[in-house]
Steps between C-alpha positions, in 0.01 A plus 500: 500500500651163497831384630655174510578331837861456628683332735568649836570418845132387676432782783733736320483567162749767444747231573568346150706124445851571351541569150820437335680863430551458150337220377163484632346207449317293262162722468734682329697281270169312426279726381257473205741781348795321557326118425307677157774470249611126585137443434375426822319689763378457906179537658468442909199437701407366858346118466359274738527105583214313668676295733175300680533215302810178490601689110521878555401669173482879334181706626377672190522828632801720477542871592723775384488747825518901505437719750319785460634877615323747763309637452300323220265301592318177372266678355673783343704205313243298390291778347740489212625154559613360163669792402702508850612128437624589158676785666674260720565198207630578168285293233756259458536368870136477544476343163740222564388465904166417335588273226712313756191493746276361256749260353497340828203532651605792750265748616712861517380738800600853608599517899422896551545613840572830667787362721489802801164312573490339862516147413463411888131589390302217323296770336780664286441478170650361178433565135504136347455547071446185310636547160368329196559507087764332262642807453571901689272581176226267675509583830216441719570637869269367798558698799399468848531622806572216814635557852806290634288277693413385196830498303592278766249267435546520143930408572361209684302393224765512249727296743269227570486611897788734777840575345711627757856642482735273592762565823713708290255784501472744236800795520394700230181533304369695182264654697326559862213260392743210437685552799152494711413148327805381563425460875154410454382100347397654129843574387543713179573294199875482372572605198724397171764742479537433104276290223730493210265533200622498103305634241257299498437611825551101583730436830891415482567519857426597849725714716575532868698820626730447764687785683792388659605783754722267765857498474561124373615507138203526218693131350328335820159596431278232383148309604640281782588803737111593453328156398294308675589745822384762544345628139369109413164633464594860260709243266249199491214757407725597204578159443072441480483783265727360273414198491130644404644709208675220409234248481280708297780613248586130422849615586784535773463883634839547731476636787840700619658730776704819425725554830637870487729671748430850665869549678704745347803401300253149388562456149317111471136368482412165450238328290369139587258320345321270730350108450239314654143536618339611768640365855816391325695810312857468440770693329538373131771784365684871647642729239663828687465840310635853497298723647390785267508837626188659519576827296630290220183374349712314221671275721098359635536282111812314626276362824209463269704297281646293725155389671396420126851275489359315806187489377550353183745203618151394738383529160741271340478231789120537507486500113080481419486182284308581164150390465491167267250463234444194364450607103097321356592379150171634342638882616816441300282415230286743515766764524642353192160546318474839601842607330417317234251814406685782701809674544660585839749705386365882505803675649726526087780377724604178776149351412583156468432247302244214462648306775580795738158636483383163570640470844415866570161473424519136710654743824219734445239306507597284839562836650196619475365182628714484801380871568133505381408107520415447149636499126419800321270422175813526225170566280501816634868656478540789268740491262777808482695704732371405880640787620821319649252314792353109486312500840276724688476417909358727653580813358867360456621480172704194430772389259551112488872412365531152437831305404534127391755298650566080545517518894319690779653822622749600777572821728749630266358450159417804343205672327501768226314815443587655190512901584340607153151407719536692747302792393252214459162502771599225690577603844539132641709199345452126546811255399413158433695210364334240253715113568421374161607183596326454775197721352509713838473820526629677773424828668753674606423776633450893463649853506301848509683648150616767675725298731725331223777752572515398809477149477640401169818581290487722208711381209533770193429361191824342287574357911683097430350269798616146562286236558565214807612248182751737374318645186428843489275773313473887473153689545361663233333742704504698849441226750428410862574191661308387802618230744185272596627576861424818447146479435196511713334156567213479275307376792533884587325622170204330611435762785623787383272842551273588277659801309333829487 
């Protein structure tokens, strides 16, 4: 009943844009299928920026557009509306779409529109669904029924006033209702071609697809031969977006262009990562890669991997700094109290001793006032197994690992998780570092458990390491190691969606 818009030429739409012949493009090599086993996934939507004041800024609305198939109508749809949605959206896209939404304030709509309407008419009708609910278990779906006089008027309100299509005109549209706008002063909203999400359905990046289908080599392609003329205004409203995401993350979200050829015989793409704000983007790094051919779905994971490569060096030169916690003196007491009259140790095996549990109890407790704004009444911990969690926020489960060291931490120290817990009910973990000299303790950072393999280093147990002084050790058990570059900024952790 539903189908998804594409791209074809305005005032002919059985002429398509050209499609490499064996590649395709990155749709393709992108997809939640492909992204799902590096542990990330992709949601896209339409968004708006209010541009009627000096500091344009994110419109809280943002669509995801369908158009609906003759000869259903509005009606007919929304008679059994939710379960036509779900029909459309597996559970897990609509779940993370709305955890992302509410994470950052966005309000997620459904653009349903019968696109053989006469849009020359400001009576046509659209189907405009606002969508509610943590979760696709919790939907609540608010349907209504507006003509495009008013759709219009709704556009303009999102954009703070007119948008109009710059001289380049619009070519090609994803359907006959954005092609009308496009000549009119309430231009359709643009949309994000990619959100990079991980598992925690928190953003890594933002992507921009580029088709490159003139005959200059793909090696050329980069922001300047588009930036500030003519497509200043498509890469400064990314450049708002991100800068949004970014802001309420408490962390760097990159923003970057995949270039990709559609001439036969092209073998290249290129991946750039841009820098700056709004009004001022610049290149900041190209990689090239190998196209993959479309009916080789194993080759998408060598793309995918390399866009993690580039993102992760950002990462490294945009390290988050830990979160410093100046250690009160009557805690440590307290703490030391507390042990006095119970044990820590329930696993049989790695428990710790006196000294260990001290500074893990010491991480603990700070973490759950960093997350929940208050220390937990030690009066009221239960002695015996916890079940392999310290911290519930909410509905996370959280596992605190501490260490004690005599200076603050770097991007490349390390952090262990012993793989004899990972049957354990923990489905988050939180690294800190205790400076018991300095009597800081530091947050580093955090990892959904189900990420370690791919962002730490297994070593079997018997495995010798060797320190930075030259001494070395062997683990006594199955291990991962976990570079504090590597983690999310705890800053993050804060904001995360509620899990359901």
């Amino acid at each position: 009943m539903l189908h998804k818009p594409y791209l074809a030429k305005c005032g002919d739409r059985t002429i398509l844009p050209k499609a490499h012949p064996t590649c395709g493009g990155p749709e393709v090599w992108l997809s939640n299928e492909a992204l799902h086993p590096h542990g990330l996934y992709g949601i896209t939507f339409d968004f708006f920026i209010n541009w009627s004041s000096n500091s344009p800024h994110v419109s809280p609305a943002i669509w995801i557009k369908r158009t609906l198939l003759p000869p259903a109508t509005y009606q007919q749809f929304s008679c059994n509306l939710e379960a036509n949605v779900r029909r459309e959206f597996d559970a897990a896209y609509l779940d993370r779409v709305l955890a992302f939404a509410a994470a950052f304030e966005l309000q997620l709509q459904l653009v349903i529109f019968r696109d053989d309407f006469d849009w020359q008419n400001q009576k046509s009708e659209i189907l405009l669904v606002d969508v509610t609910g943590i979760s696709a278990r919790s939907l609540s779906l608010n349907p209504a029924v507006i003509h495009l006089e008013a759709f219009r008027q709704l556009i303009k309100a999102h954009s703070g006033g007119s948008v109009r299509l710059g001289n380049k005109g619009l070519g090609f549209g994803t359907s006959n209702l954005e092609c009308f706008l496009a000549g009119t002063d309430t231009l359709y909203p643009g949309d994000v071609d990619l959100v990079l999400l991980d598992e925690a359905n928190q953003p890594k990046a933002l992507l921009e697809f580029k088709k490159h289908s003139l005959a200059t080599p793909i090696q050329a392609q980069c922001l300047a031969n588009y930036y500030p003329q003519p497509d200043g205004r498509k890469y400064n409203r990314l450049a708002i977006l991100k800068e949004y995401l970014s802001t309420m993350l408490g962390e760097d979200v990159p923003l970057l262009v995949l270039y990709y050829p559609t001439a036969p015989g092209t073998t290249e793409g290129v991946i750039e990562l841009l820098q700056g704000h709004s009004g001022s983007l610049a290149t900041k790094t190209k990689v090239n890669f190998t196209l993959p051919q479309a009916a080789a779905p194993e080759a998408f994971s060598d793309t995918i991997s390399l866009l993690k490569d580039v993102l992760y060096k950002h990462a490294i030169n945009g390290t988050a700094e830990a979160v410093r916690i100046a250690v009160p003196e009557k805690l440590l007491l307290k703490i030391e109290e507390y042990l006095k009259c119970h044990n820590l140790g329930n696993r049989g095996v790695e428990d710790g001793d006196k000294r260990k549990q001290q500074v893990g109890l010491l991480g603990e407790l700070l973490t759950h006032a960093y997350l929940h704004g208050n220390l937990p009444d030690l009066d009221k911990k239960t002695d015996g197994f916890d079940g392999g969690f310290d911290i519930l926020f909410r509905n996370h489960r959280i596992d605190v690992k501490t260490m004690e060291r005599k200076s603050f931490v770097k991007p490349e120290y390390v952090n262990n998780f012993y793989m004899l817990q990972e049957g354990h009910r923990a489905d988050l973990l939180v690294f800190c570092s205790y400076h018991a000299t300095a009597n800081i303790l530091e947050l580093c950072g955090w990892i959904p458990k189900q990420e370690l393999a791919t962002r730490g280093r297994f070593y079997a147990a018997g495995t010798k390491r060797t320190r930075a002084d030259g001494s070395s050790f062997c683990f006594r058990q199955d291990n991962y190691e976990v570079q504090n570059k590597e983690l999310h900024a705890i800053t993050r952790l804060r904001s995360i969606a509620v899990k359901v």
